[in-house]
C-alpha positions as CSV (number, residue, x, y, z in Angstrom):
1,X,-18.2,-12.9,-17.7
2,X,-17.2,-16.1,-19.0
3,X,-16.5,-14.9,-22.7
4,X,-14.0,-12.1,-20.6
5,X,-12.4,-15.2,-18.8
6,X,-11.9,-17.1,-21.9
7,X,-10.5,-14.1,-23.7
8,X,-7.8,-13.3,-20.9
9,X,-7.0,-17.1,-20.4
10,X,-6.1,-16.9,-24.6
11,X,-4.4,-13.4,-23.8
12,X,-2.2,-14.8,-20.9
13,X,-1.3,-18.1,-22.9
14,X,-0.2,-16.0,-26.0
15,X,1.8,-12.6,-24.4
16,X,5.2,-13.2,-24.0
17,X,6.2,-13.0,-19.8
18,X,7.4,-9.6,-18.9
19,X,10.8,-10.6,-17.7
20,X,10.8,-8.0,-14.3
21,X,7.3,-9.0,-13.5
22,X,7.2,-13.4,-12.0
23,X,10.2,-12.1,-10.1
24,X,8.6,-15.2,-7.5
25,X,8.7,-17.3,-9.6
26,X,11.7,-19.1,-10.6
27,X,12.7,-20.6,-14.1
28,X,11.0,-24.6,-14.5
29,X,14.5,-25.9,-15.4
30,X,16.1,-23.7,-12.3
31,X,13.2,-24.4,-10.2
32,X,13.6,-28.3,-10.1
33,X,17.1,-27.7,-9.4
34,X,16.7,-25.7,-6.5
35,X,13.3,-27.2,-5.3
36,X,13.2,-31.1,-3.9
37,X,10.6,-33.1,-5.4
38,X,7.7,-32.3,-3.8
39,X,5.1,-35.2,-3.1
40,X,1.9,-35.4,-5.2
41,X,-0.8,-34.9,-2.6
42,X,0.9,-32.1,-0.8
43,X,-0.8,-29.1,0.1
44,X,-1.0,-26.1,-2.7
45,X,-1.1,-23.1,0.0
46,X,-1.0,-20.3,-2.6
47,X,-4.3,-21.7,-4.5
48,X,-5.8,-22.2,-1.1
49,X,-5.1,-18.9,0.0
50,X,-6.5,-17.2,-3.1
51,X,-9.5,-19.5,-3.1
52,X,-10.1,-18.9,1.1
53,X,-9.8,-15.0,0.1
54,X,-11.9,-14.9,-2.8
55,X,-14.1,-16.7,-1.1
56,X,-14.3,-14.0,2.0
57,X,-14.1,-11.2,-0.3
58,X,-15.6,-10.3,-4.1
59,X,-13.4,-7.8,-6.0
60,X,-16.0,-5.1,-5.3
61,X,-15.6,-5.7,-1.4
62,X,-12.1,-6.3,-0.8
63,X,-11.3,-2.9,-0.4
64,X,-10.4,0.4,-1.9
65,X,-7.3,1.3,-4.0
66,X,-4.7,0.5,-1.1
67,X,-1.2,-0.9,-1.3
68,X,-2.3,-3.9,1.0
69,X,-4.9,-5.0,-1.7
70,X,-2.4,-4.5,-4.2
71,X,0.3,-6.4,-2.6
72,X,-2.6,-9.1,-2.1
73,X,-3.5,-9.1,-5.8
74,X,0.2,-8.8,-7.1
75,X,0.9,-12.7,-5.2
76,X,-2.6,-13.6,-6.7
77,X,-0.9,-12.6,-10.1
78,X,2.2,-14.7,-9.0
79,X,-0.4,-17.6,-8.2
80,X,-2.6,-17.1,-11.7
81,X,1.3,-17.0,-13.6
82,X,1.7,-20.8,-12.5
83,X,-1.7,-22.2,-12.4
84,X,-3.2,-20.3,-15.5
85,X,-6.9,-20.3,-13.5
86,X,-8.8,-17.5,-15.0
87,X,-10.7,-16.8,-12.7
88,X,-7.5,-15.0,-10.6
89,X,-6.8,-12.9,-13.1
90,X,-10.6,-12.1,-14.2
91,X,-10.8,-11.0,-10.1
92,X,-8.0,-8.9,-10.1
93,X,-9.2,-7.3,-13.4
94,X,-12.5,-6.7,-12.1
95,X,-10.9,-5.2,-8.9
96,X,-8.8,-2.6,-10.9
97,X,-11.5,-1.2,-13.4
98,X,-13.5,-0.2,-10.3
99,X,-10.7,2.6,-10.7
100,X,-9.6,2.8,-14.3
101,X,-12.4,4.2,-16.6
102,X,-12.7,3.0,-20.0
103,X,-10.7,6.0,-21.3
104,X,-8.1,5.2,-18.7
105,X,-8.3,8.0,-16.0
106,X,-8.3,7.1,-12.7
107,X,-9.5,9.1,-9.5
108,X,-6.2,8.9,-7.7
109,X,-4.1,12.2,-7.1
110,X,-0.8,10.0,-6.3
111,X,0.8,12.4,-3.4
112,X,2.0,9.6,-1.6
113,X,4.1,6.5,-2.5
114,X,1.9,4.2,-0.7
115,X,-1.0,5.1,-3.1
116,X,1.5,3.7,-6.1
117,X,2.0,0.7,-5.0
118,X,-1.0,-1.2,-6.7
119,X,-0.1,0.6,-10.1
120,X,1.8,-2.7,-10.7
121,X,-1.5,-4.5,-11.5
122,X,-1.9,-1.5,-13.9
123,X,0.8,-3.0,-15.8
124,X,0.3,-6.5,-15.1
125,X,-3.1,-5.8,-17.1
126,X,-1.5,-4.4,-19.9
127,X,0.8,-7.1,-20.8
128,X,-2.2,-9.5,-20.2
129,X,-5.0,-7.7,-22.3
130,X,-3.2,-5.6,-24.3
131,X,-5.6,-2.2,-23.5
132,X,-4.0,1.1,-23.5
133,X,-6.1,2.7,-20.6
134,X,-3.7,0.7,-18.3
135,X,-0.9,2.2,-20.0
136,X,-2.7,5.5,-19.6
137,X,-3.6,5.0,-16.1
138,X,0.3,3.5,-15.3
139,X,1.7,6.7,-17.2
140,X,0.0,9.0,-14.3
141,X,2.5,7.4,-11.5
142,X,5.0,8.0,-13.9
143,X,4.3,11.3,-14.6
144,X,3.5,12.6,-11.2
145,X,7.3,11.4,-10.3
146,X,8.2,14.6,-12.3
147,X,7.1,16.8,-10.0
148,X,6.8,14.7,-6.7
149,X,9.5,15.8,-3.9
150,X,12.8,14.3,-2.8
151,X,15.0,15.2,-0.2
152,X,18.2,17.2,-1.0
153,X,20.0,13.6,-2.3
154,X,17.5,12.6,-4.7
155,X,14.9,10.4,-2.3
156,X,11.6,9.9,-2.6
157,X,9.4,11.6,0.1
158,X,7.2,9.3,2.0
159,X,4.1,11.3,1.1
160,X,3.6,14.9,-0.2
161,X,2.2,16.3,3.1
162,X,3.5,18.6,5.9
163,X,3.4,15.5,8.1
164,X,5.9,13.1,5.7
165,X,8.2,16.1,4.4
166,X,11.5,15.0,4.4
167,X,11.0,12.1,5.3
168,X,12.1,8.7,4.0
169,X,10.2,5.8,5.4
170,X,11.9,1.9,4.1
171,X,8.2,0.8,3.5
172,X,7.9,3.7,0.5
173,X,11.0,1.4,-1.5
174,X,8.6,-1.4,-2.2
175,X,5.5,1.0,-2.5
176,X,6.8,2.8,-5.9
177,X,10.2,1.3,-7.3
178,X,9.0,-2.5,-8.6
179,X,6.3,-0.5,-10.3
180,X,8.9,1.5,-11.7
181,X,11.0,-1.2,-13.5
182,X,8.5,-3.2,-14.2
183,X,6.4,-0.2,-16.0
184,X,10.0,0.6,-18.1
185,X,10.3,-2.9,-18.9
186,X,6.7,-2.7,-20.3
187,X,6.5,0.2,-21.8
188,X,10.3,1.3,-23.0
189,X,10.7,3.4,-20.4
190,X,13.6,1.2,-18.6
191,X,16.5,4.0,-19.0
192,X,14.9,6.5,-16.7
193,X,13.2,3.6,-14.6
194,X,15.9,1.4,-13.8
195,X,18.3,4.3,-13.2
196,X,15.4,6.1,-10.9
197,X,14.5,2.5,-9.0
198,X,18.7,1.7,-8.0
199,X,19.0,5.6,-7.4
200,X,16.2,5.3,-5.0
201,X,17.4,1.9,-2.9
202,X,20.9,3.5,-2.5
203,X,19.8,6.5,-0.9
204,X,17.3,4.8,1.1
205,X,19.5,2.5,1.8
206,X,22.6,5.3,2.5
207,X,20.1,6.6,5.0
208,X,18.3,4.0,6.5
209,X,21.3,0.9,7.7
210,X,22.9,0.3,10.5
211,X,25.9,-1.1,11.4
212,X,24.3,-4.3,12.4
213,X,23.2,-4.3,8.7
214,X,19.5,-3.9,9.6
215,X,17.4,-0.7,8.8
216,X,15.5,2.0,10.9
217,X,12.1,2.2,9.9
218,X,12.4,6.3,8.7
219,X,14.7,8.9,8.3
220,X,13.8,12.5,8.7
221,X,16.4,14.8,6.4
222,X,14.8,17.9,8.6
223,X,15.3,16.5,11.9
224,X,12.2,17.6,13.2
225,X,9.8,14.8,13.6
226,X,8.5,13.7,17.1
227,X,10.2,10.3,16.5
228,X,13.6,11.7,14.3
229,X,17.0,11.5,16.2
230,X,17.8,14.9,16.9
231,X,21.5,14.0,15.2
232,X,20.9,11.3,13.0
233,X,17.4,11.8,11.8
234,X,16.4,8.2,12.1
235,X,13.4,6.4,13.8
236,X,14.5,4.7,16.7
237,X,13.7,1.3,16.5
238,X,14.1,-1.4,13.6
239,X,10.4,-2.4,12.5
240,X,10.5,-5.6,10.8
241,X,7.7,-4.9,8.0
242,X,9.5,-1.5,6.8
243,X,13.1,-3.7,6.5
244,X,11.0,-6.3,4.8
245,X,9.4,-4.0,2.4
246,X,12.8,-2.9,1.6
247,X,14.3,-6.4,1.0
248,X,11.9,-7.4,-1.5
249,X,12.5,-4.2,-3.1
250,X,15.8,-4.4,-3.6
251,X,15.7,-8.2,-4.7
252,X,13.0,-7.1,-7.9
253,X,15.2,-4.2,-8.7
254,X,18.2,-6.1,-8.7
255,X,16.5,-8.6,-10.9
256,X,15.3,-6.0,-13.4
257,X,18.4,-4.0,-13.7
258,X,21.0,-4.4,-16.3
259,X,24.5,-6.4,-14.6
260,X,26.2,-3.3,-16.1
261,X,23.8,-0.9,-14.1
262,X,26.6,1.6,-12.0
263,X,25.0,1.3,-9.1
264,X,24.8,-2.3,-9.0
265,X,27.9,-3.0,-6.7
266,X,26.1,-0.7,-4.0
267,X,23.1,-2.4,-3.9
268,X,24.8,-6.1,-3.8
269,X,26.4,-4.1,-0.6
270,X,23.6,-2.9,0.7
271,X,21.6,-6.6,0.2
272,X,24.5,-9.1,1.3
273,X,24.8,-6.9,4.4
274,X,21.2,-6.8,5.4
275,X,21.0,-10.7,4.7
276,X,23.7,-10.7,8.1
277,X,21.5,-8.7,10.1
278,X,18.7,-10.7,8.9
279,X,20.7,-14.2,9.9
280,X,21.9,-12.9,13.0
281,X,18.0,-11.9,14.4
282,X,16.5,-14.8,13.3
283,X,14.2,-16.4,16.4
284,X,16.2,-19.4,16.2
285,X,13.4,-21.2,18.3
286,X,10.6,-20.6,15.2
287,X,12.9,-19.0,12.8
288,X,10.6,-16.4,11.9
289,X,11.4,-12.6,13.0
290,X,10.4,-10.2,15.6
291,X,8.3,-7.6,14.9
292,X,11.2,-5.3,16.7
293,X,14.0,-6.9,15.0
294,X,16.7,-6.5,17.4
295,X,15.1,-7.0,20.7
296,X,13.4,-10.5,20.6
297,X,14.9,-11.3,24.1
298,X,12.6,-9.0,25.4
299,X,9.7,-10.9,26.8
300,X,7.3,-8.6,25.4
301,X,8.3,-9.0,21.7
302,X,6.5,-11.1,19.8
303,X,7.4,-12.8,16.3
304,X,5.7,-11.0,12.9
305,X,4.5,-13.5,10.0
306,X,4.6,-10.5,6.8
307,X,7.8,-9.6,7.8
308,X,8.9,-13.0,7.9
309,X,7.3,-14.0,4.4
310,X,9.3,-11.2,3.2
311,X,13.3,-11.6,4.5
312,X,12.3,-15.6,3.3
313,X,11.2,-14.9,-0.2
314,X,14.1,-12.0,-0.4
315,X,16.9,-14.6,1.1
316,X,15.6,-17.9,-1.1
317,X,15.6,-15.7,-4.6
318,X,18.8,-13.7,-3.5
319,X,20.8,-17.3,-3.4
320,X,19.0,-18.1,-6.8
321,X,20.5,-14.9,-8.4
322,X,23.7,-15.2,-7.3
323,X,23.0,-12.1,-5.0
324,X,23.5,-14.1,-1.9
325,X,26.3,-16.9,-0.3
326,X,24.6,-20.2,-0.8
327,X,23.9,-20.9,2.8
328,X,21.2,-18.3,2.9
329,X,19.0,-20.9,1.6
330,X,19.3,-22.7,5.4
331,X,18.6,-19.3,6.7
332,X,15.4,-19.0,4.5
333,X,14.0,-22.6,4.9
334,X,13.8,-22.1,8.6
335,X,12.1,-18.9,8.0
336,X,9.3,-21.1,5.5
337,X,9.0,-23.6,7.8
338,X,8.4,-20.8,10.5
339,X,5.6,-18.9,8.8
340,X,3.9,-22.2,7.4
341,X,3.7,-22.8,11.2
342,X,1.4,-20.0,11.4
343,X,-0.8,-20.8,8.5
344,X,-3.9,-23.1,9.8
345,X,-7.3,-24.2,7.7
346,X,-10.4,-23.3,10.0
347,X,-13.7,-25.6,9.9
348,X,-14.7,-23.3,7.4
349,X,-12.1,-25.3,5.0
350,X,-10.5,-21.6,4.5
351,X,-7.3,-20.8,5.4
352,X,-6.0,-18.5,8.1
353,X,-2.7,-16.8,8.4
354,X,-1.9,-15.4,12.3
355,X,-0.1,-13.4,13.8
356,X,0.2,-9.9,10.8
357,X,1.1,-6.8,12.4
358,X,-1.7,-3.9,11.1
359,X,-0.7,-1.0,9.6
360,X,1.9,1.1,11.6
361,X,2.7,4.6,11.3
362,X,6.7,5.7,13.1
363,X,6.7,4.9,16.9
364,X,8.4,3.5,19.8
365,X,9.1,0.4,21.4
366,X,6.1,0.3,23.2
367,X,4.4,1.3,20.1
368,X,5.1,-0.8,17.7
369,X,4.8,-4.2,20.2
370,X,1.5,-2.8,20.9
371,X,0.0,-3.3,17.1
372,X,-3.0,-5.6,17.1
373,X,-1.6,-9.1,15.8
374,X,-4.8,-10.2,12.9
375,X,-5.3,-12.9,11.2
376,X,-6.2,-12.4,7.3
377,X,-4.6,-9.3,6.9
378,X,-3.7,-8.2,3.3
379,X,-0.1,-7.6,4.2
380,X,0.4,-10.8,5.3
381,X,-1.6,-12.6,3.1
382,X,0.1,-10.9,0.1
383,X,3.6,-11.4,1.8
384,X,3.0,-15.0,1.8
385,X,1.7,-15.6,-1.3
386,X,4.8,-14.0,-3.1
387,X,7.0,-16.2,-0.7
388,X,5.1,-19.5,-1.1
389,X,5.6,-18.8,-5.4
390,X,9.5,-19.0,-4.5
391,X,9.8,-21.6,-2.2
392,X,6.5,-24.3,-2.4
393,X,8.2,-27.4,-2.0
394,X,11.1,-26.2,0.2
């Protein structure tokens, strides 16, 4: 085990940064630009995070091949790209080949975006060891978009089941489309990729916003789900996880397509639009959001920390890029100061992160205020993690 540290630590330090991948994780000389100087003693939250979790979980416990653990171990990547600790990357590593044989198959039939979304780590292992059964084990997601349904204009469907048919839900953007730039970008594949990943936010996107600029969590092309407008299609209410999934989505695409990409322009649309809706709903008393976006007046409603990770990270690197008007970065740093609020350090000397929405299928009102609120959760945890990479020090 330590000869496999040292030998990733050397890999890491030698292999030249895939350019879609540290999306979080801004340029040094554009970091201290942006970033205040931050005082010497303060608080790393994204190496006490990993530590508290690692610490709670070994990678043979966390949990099966789910996009919550991969979103977890992505912003444990993020965390192991700045702090070079080996023992990050050895953990996600040893997380991963309890799936990926040695001759790179892996026991995973893909028929559902959500089961993509931890192929990124697939390609994160690549480009840090170098060993083809990631590339072989990537290449299956690939390959089964060949043959995975879309609706009539090209979209993804949420899953490849009589119960997702026709559907688009905004959670499945982030679940298979930064995979899909960032396996281009590794493995010369970005002509189909990056064309595929814009293709897919702008008809999610087409679909899914509002005229308050926020999205509805699903739309059903067939019209027939219990939840589907009979008119529309859409979901009826605006879940704040499935717009946040989206917003970092559309942020890493943006960042890995070319400036001369032709859809560009209708994402930038899409984004600066959204980053209104997202202004405008902001609890202005803890400016975090509301896990029902739009109704936070309701007394019921009750303020999401994932979510909240997400529209801060996406606002913060949208004004880095140039995607965003510069006083999104107000609008951001209210939202970091809100879900730092939530973070606490129990008498364990572990952190804990409150107030993460479980997983949530499409509902109602009542249904979605109803999720149980935990503490710990993956999606939060993972949320944060890739926010804290962009904005420590803010």
């Amino acid at each position: 085990m330590k000869r496999l540290r040292v030998a990733l630590a050397a890999v890491a330090l030698t292999t030249a940064p895939l350019v879609a991948l540290p999306a979080a994780v801004p340029p040094p000389a554009l970091a201290a630009a942006v970033a205040p100087a931050r005082p010497a003693a303060a608080t790393d939250w994204s190496t006490a995070v990993v530590d508290s979790t690692m610490a709670r979980y070994t990678p043979s416990t966390i949990g099966g091949w789910s996009y919550p653990v991969g979103l977890y171990l992505y912003g444990q990547y993020l965390t192991y790209r700045r702090t070079h600790d080996p023992r990050y990357l050895t953990y996600i590593k040893n997380y991963v080949d309890r799936f990926v044989k040695s001759d790179g198959s892996i026991d995973q039939s893909f028929n559902s975006l959500d089961s993509m979304q931890a192929g990124r780590l697939l390609v994160i292992l690549h480009h840090e060891t170098g060993q083809d059964r990631y590339r072989k084990a990537a290449k299956k997601i690939r390959d089964r978009l060949n043959t995975y349904p879309r609706t009539s204009d090209g979209g993804f469907w949420h899953a490849d089941t009589s119960s997702r048919a026709h559907q688009l839900w905004a959670d499945g953007v982030y679940m298979v489309n930064p995979f899909l730039v960032e396996y281009g970008k590794e493995f010369g594949d970005s002509a189909y990729t990056d064309d595929e990943a814009a293709k897919q936010l702008y008809v999610y996107g087409s679909h899914l916003q509002v005229a308050n600029g926020l999205l509805k969590h699903a739309y059903d092309e067939s019209k027939t789900a219990s939840w589907a407008d009979p008119q529309t299609g859409l979901a009826p209410e605006h879940w704040c996880r499935a717009v946040g999934w989206y917003s970092m989505a559309i942020v890493n695409v943006l960042d890995a397509i070319p400036a001369n990409q032709a859809r560009r322009p209708q994402l930038l649309a899409i984004f600066r639009k959204l980053a209104a809706g997202l202004e405008k709903y902001q609890d202005p008393a803890t400016g975090r959001w509301f896990q029902v976006m739009d109704k936070g007046n309701r007394s019921d409603d009750w303020t999401e920390t994932s979510c909240s990770s997400m529209f801060t990270y996406a606002l913060s690197r949208g004004v880095q890029q140039g995607y965003l008007d510069p006083h999104y970065a107000t609008v951001a740093h209210r939202g970091y100061q809100g879900v730092l609020a939530e973070l606490s350090v129990g008498s364990d000397g572990r952190t804990n992160l409150a107030d993460i929405s479980i997983g949530t299928n499409v509902g109602d009102y009542a249904y979605y205020i109803a999720r149980d609120r935990a503490t710990n959760d993956f999606h939060g945890l993972g949320a944060f993690l890739i926010m804290n990479e962009q904005l420590r020090g803010d």
